[in-house]
Structure formats: structure tokens, C-alpha cells
N, C-alpha and C positions, 0 to 999 in steps of 0.2 A: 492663123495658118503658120506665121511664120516661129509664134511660141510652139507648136505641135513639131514643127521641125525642128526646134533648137533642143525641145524636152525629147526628141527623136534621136539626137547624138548629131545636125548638123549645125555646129554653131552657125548662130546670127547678127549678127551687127543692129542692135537697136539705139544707136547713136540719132539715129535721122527723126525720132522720135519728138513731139513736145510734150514735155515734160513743166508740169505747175509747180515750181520752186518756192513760188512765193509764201509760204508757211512754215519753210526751213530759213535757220541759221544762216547768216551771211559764210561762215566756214565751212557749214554742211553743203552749201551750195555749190562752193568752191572746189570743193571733195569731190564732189557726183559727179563735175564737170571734168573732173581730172579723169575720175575713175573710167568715164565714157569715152575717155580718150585710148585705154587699153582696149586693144582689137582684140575678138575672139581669138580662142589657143594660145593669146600670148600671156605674159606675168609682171608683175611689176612690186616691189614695195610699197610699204606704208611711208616710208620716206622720201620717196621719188615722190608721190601722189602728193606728201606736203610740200615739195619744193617747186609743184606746178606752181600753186595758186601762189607763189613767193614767203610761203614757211621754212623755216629753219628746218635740218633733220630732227631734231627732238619733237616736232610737234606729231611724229607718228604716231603716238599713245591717242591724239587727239582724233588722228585719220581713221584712226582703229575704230573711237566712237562715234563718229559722222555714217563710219561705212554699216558700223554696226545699228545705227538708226534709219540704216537705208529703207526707205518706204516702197523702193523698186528693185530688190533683191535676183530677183529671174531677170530682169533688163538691166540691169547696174551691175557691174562686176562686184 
């Protein structure tokens, strides 16, 4: 229901989700956790998102490919 309203034009907040990490990268994990932390409608960086989990800004190139192996694409930003 709440995917049909999101793919409907009302964003949703699928943060409250459990989510099975344990198959991912200890930095992809880090990444996803970040990324859930951007609230719908809003935007953020690939550099903010490494400097959650305590990355330098250079490791965006890396955020790019954590977000880009996202297994949760419609519920992950």
C-alpha cells in the first residue's frame, strides 16, 4: 500500500523498515544507513552521505557505488 502511494506521487518514508544487511559490505551498509536518513523531497550529496558513516569527502566516488549496488532502489534513496 504504502509502495502504490509512493509510485502514486505521495512520497513515503520507508526508514521504519527491517532491512537484511547482513550480505552487504560493511561501507555499503554504512551508505544505506545514511542514505535512509534523507527524508523524502529532500536531497543531499554523495559527500555528506560519506561523511555520515565518518568518510572523508573523497570517498563519494565510493557512495556513488554502494548506492549504485543498492538492492533497495524504491525504498533507499
Amino acid at each position: 500500500m504504502r509502495v502504490q502511494r509512493h509510485l502514486g506521487g505521495d512520497p513515503q518514508d520507508f526508514s521504519n523498515l527491517r532491512y537484511d544487511f547482513t550480505a552487504l559490505p560493511e561501507f555499503h551498509r554504512a551508505v544505506l544507513h545514511a542514505a535512509l536518513a534523507v527524508k523524502a523531497g529532500h536531497t543531499t550529496t554523495y559527500g555528506a552521505i560519506a561523511a555520515a558513516p565518518g568518510q572523508p569527502p573523497g570517498a563519494s566516488r565510493a557512495v556513488g557505488t554502494a548506492l549504485g549496488a543498492n538492492p533497495w532502489p524504491l525504498l533507499i534513496p
